[in-house]
N, C-alpha and C positions, 0 to 999 in steps of 0.2 A: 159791209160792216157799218152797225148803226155810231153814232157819235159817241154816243156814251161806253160801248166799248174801244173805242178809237181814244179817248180819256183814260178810260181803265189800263189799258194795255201801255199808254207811254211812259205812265210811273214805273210799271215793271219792267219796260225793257231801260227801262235808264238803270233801277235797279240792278239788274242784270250785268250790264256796263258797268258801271261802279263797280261790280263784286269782283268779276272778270279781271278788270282794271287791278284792284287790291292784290288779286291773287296773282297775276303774272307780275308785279313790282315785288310782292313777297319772293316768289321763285329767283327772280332778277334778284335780288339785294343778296339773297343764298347765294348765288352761284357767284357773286362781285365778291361774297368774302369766301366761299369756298376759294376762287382765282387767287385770292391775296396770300391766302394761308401755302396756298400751293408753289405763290413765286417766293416763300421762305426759304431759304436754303444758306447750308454753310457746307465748304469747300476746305478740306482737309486732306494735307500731305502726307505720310508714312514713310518714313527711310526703314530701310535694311541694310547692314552694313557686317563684313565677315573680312577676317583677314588672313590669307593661304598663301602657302610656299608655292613657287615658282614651279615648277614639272620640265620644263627645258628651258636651256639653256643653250645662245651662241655668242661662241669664244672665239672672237679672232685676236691673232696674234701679230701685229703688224711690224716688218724691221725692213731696215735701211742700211746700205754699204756702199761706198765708193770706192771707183778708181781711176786713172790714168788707164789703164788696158780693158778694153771690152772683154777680152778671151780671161782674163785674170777676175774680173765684175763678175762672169758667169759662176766661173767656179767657185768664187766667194759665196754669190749666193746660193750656191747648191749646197757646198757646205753646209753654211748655218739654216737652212731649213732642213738638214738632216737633223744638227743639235736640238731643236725646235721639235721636228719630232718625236726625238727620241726624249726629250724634256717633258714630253705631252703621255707616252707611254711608261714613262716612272710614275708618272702621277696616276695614273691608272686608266687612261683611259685607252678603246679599243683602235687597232687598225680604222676600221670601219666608219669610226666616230670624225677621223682627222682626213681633210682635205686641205689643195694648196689651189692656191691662183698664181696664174701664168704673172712672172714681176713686170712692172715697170721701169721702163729704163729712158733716162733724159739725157743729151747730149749738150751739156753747155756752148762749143759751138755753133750747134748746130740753130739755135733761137737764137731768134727776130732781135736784130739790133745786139747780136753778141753776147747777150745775157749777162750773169755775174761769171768775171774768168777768175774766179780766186777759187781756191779746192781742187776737187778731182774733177775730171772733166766729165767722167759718167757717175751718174748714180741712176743705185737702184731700188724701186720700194716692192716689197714681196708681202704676200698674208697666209697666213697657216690658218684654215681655222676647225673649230671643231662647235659640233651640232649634238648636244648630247642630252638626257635625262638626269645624267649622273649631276644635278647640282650643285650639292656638298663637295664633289671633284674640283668643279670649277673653281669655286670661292678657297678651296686650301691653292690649285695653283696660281692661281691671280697674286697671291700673298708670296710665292716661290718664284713670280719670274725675278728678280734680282738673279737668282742665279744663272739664268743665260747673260743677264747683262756682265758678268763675272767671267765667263766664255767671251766677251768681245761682241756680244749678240745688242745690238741697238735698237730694245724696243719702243715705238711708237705710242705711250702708251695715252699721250693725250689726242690722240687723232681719232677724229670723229668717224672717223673708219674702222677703228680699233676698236668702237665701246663693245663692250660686254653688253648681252639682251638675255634677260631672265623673262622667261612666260608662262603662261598659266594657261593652260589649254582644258580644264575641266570645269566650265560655267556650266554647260546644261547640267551637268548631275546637281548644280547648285538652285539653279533658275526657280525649280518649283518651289522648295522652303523656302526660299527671299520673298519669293513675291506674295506667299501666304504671311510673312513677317509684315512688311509693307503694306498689304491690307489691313491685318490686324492694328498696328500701328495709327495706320490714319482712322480709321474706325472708330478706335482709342481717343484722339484727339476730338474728333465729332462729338462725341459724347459728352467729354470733359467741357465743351462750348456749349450745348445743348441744354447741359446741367446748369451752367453760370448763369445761361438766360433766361432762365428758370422755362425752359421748351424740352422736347421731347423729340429725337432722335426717329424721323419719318423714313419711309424707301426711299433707296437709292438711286438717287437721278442720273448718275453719269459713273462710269470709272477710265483713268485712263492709265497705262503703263509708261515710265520711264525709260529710257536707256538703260542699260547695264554699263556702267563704269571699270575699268579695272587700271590701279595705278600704285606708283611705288608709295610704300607705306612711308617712307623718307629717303634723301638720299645717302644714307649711311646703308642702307639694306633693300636694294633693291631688287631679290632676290623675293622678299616681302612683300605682298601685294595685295591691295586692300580692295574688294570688291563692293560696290554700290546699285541701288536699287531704290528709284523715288516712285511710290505708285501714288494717284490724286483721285482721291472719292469725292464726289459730292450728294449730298445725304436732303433730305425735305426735314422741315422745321414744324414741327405742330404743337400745338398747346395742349 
């Protein structure tokens, strides 16, 4: 190559360079604010929220009797889980529905260190309970036991073995419209943010589902059950 093309030729390939150089910092500077635009994002909640009756219901009935005679204990408490029963079949509910637990029986005696000797020397705690659908049942007898207590029958009724459990056992037939509520919902929100920031509501980068909650609407009505559903979308931000 003579010199004089060795001249000619270095302006152009520097030329060249230069151009090259221009165009991949153009490409670069695209892709630095395309990157920027893409890490925009806003993150939006959705609740869904329904309130349903309870579908079962378990009812124990917890009581207590003492005495001086074991042989006389027994037959007391077989008694009163008859009236119990039969307390339980006025109110309407079936054989089927009502079960008993074997009672317990404490011998004052017989404990460590002689126990309290004042009362009867045995007592006993017994549970009737009933497992049922009928809920409406349960909530009129709940209001009606006074009357075994009127029979002599001594119910338990603050023992935390005794509470009443009201449940809701039909979530899936629920699950799918919540969680289309709860989408919509947070969607909703996205938008109303997108709008303020004067941006525009891009694909959805992420979704995730919540728990399903399900819990007493108060406790006056527990019976009442209020079911919940947080879904969390997160959405891209664009101008």
């Amino acid at each position: 190559m003579s010199q004089k093309n060795a001249f000619i030729s270095s302006p152009l390939a520097g030329l060249f360079i230069g151009l090259g150089l221009l165009v991949a910092g153009y490409f670069l500077a695209n892709a630095i604010i395309d990157f920027k635009k893409l890490d925009r994002t806003v993150t939006a909640k959705g609740l869904a929220e329904v309130e349903v009756k309870a579908d079962t219901a378990i009812f124990p009935i917890r009581f207590s009797t003492g005495d001086n005679d074991l042989k006389t204990l027994h037959s007391t408490v077989a008694q009163q889980s008859d009236q119990i029963k039969h307390f339980l079949l006025e109110q309407g509910f079936n054989e089927s529905e009502i079960s008993s637990n074997a009672p317990t029986i404490f011998d004052k005696r017989a404990q460590q260190y002689g126990g309290d000797q004042t009362g009867f020397r045995f007592t006993a705690n017994a549970t009737i309970n009933v497992y049922t659908e009928n809920v409406d049942k349960v909530i009129v007898a709940k209001k009606n036991l006074l009357d075994l207590a009127a029979k002599g029958v001594v119910i338990s009724g603050d023992d935390y073995q005794a509470r009443t459990e009201f449940i809701f056992t039909g979530l899936n037939d629920l699950k799918p419209k919540m969680i289309e509520e709860a989408t919509k919902n947070a969607r909703a929100v996205a938008e109303k943010f997108a709008q303020d920031s004067n941006s525009k509501l891009g694909k959805l980068r992420s979704a995730s589902q919540g728990q399903f909650s399900i819990s007493d609407r108060d406790s006056n009505t527990p019976h009442i059950k209020k079911v919940q559903i947080v879904s969390t979308l997160e959405y891209y931000l664009v101008d």
